[in-house]
LOZA-133031 format. One record per atom (N, C-alpha, C): x, y, z. Coordinates in steps of 0.02 Angstrom, whole numbers, padded with zeros to 5 digits, always signed. Each point is the difference from the previous one (the first is absolute). Layout:
<pts>
XYZ ...
</pts>
This chain:
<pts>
+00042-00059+00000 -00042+00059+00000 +00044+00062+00000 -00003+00051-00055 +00016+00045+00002 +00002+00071+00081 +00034+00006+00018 +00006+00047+00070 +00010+00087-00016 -00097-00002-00031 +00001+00059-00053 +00012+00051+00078 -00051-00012+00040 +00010+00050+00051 +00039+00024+00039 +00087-00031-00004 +00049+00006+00007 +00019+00055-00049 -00025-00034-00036 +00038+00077-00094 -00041+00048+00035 -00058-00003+00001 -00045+00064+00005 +00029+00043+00053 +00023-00019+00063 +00014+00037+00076 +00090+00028-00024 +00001-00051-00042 +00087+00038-00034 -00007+00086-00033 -00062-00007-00023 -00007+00062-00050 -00058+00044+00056 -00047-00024+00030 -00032+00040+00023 +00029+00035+00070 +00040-00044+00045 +00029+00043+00059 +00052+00073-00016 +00066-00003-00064 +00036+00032-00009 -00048+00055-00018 -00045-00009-00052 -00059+00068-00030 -00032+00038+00078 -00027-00054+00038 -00023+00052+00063 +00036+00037+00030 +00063-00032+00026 +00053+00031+00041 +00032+00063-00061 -00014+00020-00042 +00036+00054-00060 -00048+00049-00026 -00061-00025+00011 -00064+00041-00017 -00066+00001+00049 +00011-00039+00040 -00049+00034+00038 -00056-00078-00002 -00034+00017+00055 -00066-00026+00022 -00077+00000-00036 -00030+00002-00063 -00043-00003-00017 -00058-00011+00031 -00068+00042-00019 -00048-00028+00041 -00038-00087-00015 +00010+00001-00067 -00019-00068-00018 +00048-00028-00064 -00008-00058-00008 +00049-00046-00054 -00058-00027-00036 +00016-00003-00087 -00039-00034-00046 +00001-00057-00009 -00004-00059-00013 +00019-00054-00006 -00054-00042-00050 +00037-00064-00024 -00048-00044-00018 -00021-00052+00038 -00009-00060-00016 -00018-00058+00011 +00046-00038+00035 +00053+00009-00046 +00057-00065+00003 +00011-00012+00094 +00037-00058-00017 +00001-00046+00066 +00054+00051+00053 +00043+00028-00024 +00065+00043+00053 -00055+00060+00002 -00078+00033-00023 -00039+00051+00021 -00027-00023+00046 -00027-00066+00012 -00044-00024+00057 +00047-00036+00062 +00065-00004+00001 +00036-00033+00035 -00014+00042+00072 +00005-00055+00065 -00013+00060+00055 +00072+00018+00027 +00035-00005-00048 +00074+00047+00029 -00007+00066-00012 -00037+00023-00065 -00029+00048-00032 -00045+00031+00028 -00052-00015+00023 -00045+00015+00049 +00044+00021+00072 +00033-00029+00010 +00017+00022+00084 +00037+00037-00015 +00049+00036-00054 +00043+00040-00015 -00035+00083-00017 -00071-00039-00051 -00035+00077+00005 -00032+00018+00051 -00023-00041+00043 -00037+00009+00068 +00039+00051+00053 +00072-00033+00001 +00046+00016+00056 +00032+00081-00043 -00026-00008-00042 +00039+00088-00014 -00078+00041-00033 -00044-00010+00008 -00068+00023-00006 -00022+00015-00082 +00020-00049-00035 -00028+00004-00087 -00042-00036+00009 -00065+00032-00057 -00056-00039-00008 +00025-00064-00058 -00017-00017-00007 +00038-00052-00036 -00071-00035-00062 -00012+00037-00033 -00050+00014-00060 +00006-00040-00088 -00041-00060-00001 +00002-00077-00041 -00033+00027-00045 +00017+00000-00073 -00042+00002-00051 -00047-00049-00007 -00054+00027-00053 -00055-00036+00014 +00007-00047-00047 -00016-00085+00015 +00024-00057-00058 -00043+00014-00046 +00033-00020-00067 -00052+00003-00045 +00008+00049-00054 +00006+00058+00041 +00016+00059-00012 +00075+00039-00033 +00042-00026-00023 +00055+00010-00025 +00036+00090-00034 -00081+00037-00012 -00009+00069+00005 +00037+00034+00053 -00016-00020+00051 +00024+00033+00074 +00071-00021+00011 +00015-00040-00041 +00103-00029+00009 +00022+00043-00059 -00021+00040-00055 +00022+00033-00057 +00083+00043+00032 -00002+00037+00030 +00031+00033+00024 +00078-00033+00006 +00002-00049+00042 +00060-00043+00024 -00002-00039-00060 -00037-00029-00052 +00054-00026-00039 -00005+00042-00071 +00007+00069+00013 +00015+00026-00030 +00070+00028-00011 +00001+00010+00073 +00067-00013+00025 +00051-00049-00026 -00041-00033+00013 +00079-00077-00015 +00006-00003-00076 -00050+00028-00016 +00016+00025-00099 +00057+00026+00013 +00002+00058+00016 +00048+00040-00005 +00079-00011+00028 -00004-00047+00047 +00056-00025+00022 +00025-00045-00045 -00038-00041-00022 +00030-00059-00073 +00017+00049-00057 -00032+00047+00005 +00007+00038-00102 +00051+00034+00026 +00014+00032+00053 +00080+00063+00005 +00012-00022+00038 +00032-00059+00052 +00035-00016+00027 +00013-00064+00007 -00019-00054-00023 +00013-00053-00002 +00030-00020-00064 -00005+00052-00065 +00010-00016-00049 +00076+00030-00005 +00036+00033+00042 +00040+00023+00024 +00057-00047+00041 -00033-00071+00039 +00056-00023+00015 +00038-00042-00022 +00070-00015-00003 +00054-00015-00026 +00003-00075+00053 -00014-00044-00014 -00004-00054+00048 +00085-00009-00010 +00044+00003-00058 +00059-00007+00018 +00061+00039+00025 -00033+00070+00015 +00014+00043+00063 -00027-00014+00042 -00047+00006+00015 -00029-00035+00077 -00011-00041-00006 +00039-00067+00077 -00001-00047+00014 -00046-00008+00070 -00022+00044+00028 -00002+00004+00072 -00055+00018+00022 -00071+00021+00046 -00035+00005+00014 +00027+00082+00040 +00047+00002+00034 +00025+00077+00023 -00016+00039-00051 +00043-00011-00059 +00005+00059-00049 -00060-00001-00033 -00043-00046-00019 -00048+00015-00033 -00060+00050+00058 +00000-00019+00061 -00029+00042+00028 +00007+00047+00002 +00085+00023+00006 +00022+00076-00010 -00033+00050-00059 +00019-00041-00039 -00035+00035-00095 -00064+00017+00008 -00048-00038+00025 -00050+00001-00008 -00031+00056+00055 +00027+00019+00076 -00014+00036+00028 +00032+00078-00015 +00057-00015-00058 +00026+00075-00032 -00045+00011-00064 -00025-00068-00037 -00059+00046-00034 -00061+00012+00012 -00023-00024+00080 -00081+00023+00021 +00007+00068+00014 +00071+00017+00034 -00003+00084+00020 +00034+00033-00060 +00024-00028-00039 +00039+00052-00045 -00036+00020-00039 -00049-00050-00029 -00045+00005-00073 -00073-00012+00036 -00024-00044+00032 -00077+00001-00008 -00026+00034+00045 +00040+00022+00063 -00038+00050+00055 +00003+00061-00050 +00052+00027-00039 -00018+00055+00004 -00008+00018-00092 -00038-00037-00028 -00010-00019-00044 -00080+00022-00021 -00035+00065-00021 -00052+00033-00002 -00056-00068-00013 -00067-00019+00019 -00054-00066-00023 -00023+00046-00040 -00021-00044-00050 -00042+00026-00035 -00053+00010+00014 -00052-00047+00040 -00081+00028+00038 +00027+00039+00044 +00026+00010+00043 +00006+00037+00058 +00018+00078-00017 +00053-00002-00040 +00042+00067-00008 +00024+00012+00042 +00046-00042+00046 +00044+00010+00068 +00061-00035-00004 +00038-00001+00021 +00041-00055+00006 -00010-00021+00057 +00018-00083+00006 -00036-00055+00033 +00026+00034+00091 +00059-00001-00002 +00026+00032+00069 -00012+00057+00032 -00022+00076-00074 -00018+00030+00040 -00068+00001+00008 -00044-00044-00018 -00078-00006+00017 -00016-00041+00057 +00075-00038+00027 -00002-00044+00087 +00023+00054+00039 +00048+00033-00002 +00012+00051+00036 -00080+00054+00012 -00036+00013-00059 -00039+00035+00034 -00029-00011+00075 -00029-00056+00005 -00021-00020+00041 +00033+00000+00059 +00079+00001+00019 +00042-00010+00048 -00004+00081+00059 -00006-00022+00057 +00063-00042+00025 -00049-00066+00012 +00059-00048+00001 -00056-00074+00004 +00046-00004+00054 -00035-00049+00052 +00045-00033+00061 +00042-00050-00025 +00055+00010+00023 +00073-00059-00004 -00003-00033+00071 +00010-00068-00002 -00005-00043+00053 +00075+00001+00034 +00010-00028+00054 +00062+00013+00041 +00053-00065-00035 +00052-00016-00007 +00016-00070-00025 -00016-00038+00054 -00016-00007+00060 -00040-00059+00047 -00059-00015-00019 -00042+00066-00020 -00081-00015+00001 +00021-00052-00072 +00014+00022-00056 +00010-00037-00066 +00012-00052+00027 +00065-00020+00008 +00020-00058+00039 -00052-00063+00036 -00040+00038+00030 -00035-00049+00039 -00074+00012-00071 +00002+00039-00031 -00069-00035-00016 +00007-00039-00072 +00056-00017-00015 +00038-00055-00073 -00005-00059+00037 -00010-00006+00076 +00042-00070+00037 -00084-00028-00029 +00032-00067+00020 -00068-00060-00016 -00035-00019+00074 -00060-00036-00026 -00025+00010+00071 -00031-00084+00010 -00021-00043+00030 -00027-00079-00010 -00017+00006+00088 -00061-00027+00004 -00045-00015+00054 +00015-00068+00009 +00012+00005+00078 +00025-00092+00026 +00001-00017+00062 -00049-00068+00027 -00021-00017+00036 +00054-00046+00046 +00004+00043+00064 +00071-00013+00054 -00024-00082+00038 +00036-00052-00028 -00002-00077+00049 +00001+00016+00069 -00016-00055+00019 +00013-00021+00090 +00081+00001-00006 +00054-00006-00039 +00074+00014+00019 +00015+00056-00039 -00032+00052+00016 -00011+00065+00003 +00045+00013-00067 -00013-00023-00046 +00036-00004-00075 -00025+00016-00061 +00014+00036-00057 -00029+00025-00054 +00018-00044-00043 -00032-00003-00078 +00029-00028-00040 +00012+00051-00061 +00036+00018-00038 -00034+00032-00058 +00062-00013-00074 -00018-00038-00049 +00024-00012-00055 +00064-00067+00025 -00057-00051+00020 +00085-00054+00034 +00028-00005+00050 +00012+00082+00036 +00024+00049+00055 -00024-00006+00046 +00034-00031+00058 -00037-00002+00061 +00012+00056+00059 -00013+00027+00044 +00027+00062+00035 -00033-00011+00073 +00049+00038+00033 -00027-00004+00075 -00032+00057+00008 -00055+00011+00044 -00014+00063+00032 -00041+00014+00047 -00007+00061+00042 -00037+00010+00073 -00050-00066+00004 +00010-00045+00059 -00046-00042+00036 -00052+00041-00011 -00008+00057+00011 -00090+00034+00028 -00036-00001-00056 +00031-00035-00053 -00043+00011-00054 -00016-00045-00037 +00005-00074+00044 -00026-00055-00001 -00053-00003-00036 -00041-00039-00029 -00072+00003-00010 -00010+00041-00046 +00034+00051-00021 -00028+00084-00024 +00016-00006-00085 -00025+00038-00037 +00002-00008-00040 +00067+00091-00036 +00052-00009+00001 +00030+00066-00008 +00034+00009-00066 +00022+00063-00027 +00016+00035-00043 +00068+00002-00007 +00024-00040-00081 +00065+00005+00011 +00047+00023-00072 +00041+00074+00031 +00017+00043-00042 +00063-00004-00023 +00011-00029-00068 +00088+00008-00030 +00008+00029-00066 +00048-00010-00002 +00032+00017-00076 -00002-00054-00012 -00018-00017-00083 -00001-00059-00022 +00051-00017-00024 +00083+00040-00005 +00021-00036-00023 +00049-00015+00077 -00022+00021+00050 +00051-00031+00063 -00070-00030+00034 +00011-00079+00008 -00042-00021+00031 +00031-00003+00083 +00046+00009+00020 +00021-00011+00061 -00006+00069+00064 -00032+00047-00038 -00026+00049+00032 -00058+00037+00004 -00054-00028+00043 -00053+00008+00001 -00010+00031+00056 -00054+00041+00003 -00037+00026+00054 -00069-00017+00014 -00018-00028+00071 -00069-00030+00024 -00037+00066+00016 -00085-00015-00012 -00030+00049+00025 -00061-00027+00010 -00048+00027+00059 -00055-00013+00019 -00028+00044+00026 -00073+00000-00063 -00041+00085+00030 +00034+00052-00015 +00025+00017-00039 +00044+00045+00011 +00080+00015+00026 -00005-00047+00035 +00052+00014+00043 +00068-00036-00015 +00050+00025+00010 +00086-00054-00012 +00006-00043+00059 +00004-00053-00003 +00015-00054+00037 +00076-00040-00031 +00058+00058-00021 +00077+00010-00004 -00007-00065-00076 +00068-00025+00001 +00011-00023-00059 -00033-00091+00012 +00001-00039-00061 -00013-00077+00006 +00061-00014-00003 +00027-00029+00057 +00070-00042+00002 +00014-00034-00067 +00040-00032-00045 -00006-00046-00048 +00019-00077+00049 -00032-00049-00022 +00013-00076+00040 +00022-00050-00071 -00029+00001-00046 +00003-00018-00054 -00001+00012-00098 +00044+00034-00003 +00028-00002-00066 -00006-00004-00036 -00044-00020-00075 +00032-00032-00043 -00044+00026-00083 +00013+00069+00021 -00036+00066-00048 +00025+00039+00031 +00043+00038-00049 +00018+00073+00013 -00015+00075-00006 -00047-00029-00054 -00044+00054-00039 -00079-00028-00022 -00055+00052-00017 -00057-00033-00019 +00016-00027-00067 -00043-00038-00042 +00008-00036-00048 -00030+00043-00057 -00034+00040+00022 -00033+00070-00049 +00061+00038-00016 +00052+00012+00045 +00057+00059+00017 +00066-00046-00050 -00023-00034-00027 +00051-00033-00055 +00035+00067-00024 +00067-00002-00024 +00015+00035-00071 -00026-00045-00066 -00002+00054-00054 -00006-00019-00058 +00044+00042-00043 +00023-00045-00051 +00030+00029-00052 -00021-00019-00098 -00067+00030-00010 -00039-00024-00065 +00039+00015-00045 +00009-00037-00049 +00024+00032-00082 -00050+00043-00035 +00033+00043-00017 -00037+00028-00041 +00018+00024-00078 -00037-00011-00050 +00013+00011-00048 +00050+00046-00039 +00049-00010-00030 +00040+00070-00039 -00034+00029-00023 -00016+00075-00020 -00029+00040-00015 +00063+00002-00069 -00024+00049-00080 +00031+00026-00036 +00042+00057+00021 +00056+00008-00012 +00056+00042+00029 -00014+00057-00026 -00003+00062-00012 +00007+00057-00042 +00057+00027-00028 +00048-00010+00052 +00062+00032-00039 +00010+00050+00021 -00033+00020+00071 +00010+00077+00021 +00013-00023+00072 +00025+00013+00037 +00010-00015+00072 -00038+00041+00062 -00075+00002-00028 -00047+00073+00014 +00019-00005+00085 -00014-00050+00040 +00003-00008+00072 +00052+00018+00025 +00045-00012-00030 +00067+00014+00046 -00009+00089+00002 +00008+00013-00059 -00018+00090-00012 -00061-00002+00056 -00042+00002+00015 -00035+00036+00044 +00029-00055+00073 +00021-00042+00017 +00033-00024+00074 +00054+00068+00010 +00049+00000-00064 +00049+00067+00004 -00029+00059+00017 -00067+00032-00038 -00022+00056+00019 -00027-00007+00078 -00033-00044+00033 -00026+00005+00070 +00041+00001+00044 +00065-00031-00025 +00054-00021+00074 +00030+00082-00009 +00027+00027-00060 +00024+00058+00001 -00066+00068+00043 -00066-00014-00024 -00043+00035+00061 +00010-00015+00067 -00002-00056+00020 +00010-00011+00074 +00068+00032+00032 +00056-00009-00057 +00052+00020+00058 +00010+00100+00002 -00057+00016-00065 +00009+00097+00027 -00047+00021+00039 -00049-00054+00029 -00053+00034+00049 +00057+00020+00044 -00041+00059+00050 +00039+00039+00041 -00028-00005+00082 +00035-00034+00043 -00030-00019+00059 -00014+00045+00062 -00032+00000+00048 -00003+00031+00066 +00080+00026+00020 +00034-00055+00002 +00081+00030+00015 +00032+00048-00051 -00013-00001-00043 +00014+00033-00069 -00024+00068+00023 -00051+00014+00006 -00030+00091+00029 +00023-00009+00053 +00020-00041+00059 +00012+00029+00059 +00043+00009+00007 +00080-00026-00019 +00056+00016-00014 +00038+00037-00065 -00034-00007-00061 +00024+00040-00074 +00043-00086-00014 -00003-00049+00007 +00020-00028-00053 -00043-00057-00032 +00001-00007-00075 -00031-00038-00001 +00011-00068-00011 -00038-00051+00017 +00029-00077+00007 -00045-00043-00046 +00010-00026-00050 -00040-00050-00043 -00043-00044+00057 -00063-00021-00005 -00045-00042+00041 +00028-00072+00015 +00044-00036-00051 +00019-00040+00037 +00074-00022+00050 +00029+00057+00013 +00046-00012+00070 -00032+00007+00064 -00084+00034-00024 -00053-00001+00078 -00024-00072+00042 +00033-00058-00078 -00026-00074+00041 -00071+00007-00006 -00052+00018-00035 -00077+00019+00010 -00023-00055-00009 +00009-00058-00057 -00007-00056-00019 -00031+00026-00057 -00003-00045-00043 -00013-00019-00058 -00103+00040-00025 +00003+00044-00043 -00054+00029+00003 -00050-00055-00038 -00064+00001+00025 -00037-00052-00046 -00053+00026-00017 -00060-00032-00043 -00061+00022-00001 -00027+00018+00043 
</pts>
């Protein structure tokens, strides 16, 4: 089984933490829209979390209109024998969402795409803890008489008092050996590990798909705009820059890596 909702929390956490908190998310059908990792992620940072209607394929126009546009000017663009790697192709592709399609006039709209999200701003940015905790996974599990959990193989110790009880148990899927118990609400500290033998959920796989060569053009369009964005990033001019008179390219600040 594909571990789409793994891809999805890859692309959707970096976009919140860089743009902000939305009041609601569009979505379709598919199985990583209804997953309840997804659900407890929009819950725990307050998105309505809003399903097109089946049937209806009108109301999805929008998003794969989109992915038109990503296959016709940017996919037709990559050089599979320059890029070997899943890094760099991400790079390219996040130097041509901001280089060319944010600010790239729509034709219905008459805006460009970024500055018609900005209208709307300031949007709330989450803390990296709140994010943090609301990507984690969540599985409901009923505590034995040897006061023991089970979850994916995984056996775990935890509070006697919660014998009988039925409690809440919160990880990262791809570290199974660190979990946090909860009941009602409440932290009842970590589940000891007792038994082993999963390290990660089985959803939290990597994958690495082939994908088709595209026709080459003969122009090396991506690299030219990766060159134009990295050369923007390093003349922005920082807080220390006005407070002292010098100025310092953005990345000796350590800021990390800018994303959607």
């Amino acid at each position: 089984m594909l571990a789409v909702i793994v891809r999805l929390a890859a692309a959707l956490r970096p976009a919140l933490a860089a743009r902000g908190v939305p009041e609601g998310v569009y979505v379709d059908n598919g199985s990583a829209f209804v997953d309840s990792a997804l659900l407890r992620a929009c819950a725990r940072l307050g998105i309505e979390l809003i399903h097109s209607t089946p049937g209806c394929p009108q109301g999805r126009g929008k998003i794969e209109r989109f992915f038109r546009t990503v296959c016709e000017q940017f996919l037709v663009e990559v050089d599979t024998e320059k890029i070997n790697d899943l890094a760099t192709l991400n790079r390219l592709f996040t130097a041509w969402v901001e280089q060319v399609y944010h600010r790239r006039t729509h034709s219905e709209t008459g805006q460009q795409p970024l500055e018609r999200w900005m209208a709307g701003a300031p949007f709330p940015v989450p803390t990296p803890d709140a994010l943090r905790e609301a990507f984690r996974w969540s599985e409901l599990r009923k505590v034995v008489k040897t006061a023991t959990v089970s979850l994916q193989s995984n056996t775990y110790n935890v509070d006697a008092s919660l014998v009988g009880r039925q409690v809440e148990l919160v990880f990262d899927p791809f570290d199974l050996s660190d979990i946090d118990v909860r009941f009602q609400q409440r932290s009842f500290g970590k589940a000891i590990p007792h038994l082993i033998t999963r390290h990660s959920h089985p959803k939290a796989r990597p994958e690495t798909p082939a994908a088709p060569a595209p026709t080459p053009t003969g122009i090396d369009y991506l690299r030219l705009i990766d060159t134009e964005r990295t050369t923007e990033l390093g003349q922005r001019i920082t807080y220390e820059a006005l407070l002292y008179g010098q100025a310092q390219p953005v990345e000796a600040l350590d800021l990390g890596e800018e994303r959607l």
